[in-house]
C-alpha positions as CSV (number, residue, x, y, z in Angstrom):
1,X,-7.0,-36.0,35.4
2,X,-6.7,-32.2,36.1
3,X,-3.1,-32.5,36.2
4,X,-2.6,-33.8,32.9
5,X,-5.2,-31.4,30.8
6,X,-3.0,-28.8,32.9
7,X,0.7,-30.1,31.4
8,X,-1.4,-30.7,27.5
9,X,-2.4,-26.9,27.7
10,X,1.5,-26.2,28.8
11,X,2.7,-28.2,25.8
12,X,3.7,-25.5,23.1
13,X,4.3,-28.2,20.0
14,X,0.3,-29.6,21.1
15,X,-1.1,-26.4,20.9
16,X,0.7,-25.5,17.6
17,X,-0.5,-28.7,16.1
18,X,-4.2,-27.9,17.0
19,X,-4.7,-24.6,15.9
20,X,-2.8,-25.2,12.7
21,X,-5.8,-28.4,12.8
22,X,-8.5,-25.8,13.4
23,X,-7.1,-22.6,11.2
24,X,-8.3,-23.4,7.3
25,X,-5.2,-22.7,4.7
26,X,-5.2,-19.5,2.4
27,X,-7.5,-19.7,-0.1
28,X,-6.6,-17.6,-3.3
29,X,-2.9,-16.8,-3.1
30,X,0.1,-17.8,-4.7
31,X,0.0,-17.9,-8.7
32,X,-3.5,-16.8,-10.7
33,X,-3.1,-17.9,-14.5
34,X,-5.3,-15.2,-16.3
35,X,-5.9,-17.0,-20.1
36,X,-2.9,-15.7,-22.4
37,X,-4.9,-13.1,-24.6
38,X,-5.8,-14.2,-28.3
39,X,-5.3,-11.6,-30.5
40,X,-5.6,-10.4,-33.9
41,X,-4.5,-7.3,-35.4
42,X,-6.2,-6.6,-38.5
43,X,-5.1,-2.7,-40.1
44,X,-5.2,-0.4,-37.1
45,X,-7.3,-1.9,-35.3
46,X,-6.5,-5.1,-32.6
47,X,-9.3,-7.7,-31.7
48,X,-9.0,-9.8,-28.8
49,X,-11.1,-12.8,-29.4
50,X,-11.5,-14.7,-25.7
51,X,-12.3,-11.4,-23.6
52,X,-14.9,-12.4,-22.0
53,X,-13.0,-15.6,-21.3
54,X,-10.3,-13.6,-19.3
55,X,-13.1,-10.9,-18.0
56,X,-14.6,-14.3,-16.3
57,X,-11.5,-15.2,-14.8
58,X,-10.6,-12.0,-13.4
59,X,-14.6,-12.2,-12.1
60,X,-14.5,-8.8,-13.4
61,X,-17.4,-7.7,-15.7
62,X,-16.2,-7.3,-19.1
63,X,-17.5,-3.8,-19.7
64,X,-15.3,-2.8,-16.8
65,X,-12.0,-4.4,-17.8
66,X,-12.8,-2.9,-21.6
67,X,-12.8,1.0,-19.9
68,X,-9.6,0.3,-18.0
69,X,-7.9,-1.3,-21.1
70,X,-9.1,1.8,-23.1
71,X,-8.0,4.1,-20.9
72,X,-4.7,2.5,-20.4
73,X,-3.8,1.9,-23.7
74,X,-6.2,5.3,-24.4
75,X,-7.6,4.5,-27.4
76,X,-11.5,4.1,-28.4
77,X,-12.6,0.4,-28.7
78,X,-15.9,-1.5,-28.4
79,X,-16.8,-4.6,-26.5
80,X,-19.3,-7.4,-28.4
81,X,-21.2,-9.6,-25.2
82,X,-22.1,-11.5,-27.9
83,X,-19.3,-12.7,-29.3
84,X,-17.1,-11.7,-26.2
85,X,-14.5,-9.6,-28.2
86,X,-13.0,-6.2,-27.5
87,X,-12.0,-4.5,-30.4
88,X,-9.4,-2.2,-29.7
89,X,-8.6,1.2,-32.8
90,X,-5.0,1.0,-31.9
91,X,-2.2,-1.2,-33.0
92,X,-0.9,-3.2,-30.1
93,X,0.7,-6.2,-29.2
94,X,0.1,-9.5,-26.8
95,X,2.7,-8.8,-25.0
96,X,1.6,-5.1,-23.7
97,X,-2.2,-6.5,-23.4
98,X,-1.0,-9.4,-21.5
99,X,0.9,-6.8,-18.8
100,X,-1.8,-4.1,-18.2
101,X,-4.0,-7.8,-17.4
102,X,-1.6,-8.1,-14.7
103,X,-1.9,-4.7,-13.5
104,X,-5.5,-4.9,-13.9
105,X,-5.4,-8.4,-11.7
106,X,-2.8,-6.7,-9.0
107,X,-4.6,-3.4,-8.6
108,X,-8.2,-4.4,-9.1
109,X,-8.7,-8.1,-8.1
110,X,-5.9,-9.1,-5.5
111,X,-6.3,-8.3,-2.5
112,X,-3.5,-6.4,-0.8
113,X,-3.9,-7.3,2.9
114,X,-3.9,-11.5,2.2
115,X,-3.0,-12.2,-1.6
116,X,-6.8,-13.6,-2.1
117,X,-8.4,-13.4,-5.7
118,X,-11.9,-13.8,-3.9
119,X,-12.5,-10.0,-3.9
120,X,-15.2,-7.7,-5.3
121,X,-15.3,-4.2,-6.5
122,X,-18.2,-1.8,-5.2
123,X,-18.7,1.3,-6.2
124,X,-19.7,4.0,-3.0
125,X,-20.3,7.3,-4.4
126,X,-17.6,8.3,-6.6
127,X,-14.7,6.0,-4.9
128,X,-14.1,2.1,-6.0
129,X,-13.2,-0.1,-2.9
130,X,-11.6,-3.2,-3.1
131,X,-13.4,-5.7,-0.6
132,X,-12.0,-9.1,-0.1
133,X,-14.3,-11.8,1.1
134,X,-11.7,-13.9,2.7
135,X,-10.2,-11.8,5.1
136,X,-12.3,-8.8,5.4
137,X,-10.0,-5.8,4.3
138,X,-11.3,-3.3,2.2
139,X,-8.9,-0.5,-0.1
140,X,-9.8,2.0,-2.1
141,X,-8.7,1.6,-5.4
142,X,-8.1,4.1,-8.5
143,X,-10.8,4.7,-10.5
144,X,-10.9,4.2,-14.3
């Protein structure tokens, strides 16, 4: 009986096959769909109408997302909780609001160690960090 535990232990494919049974898959990576922005531009001013929406799904609060769009597009705007819209005073398109989402997802949600969406931003002192729940990491981020 010794003998054989002895040669299973020695088999390379059998331990492969175990740990991949025992290791859990990724959770979080590969493709995040943020909610394509719905917006209205009415004079100078642009309104996105489902921010909180896409605040949720970034598990971001919305007050933060609204100061780093504002400061990246920098122009004044104001966030309604109860409605849920931002109301931007600038003329600007879906298109440019859909890629500073992006940035916003790659920079301040995705974490850079394992891909993961399950992260959460703390604030310590005056620096942001990044800290993922699945693997552990934690990254400094640029404040806003």
């Amino acid at each position: 009986m010794a003998g054989s535990v002895r040669e299973l232990l020695k088999d390379y494919n059998y331990l492969l096959e175990r740990l991949y049974k025992k290791v859990p898959p990724k959770s979080g990576s590969g493709e995040y769909e943020i909610p394509e922005p719905q917006v209205l531009r009415i004079g100078n001013q642009t309104i996105i109408r489902n921010f909180k929406e896409i605040s949720m799904k970034l598990k971001r609060d919305p007050q933060l997302v609204a100061r780093y769009l504002q400061k990246e597009l920098a122009a004044a705007g104001k966030y309604d909780p109860d409605s849920g819209q931002l109301v931007l005073n600038v003329k600007v398109s879906r298109k440019v609001i859909n890629q500073f989402l992006q940035m916003f997802l790659r920079t301040y949600v995705r974490c850079p160690t394992c891909g993961s969406v399950d992260t959460r931003l703390e604030r310590r002192g005056r620096v942001w960090i990044l800290v993922c729940e699945a693997c552990g990491a934690e990254q400094p981020v640029k404040p806003f």
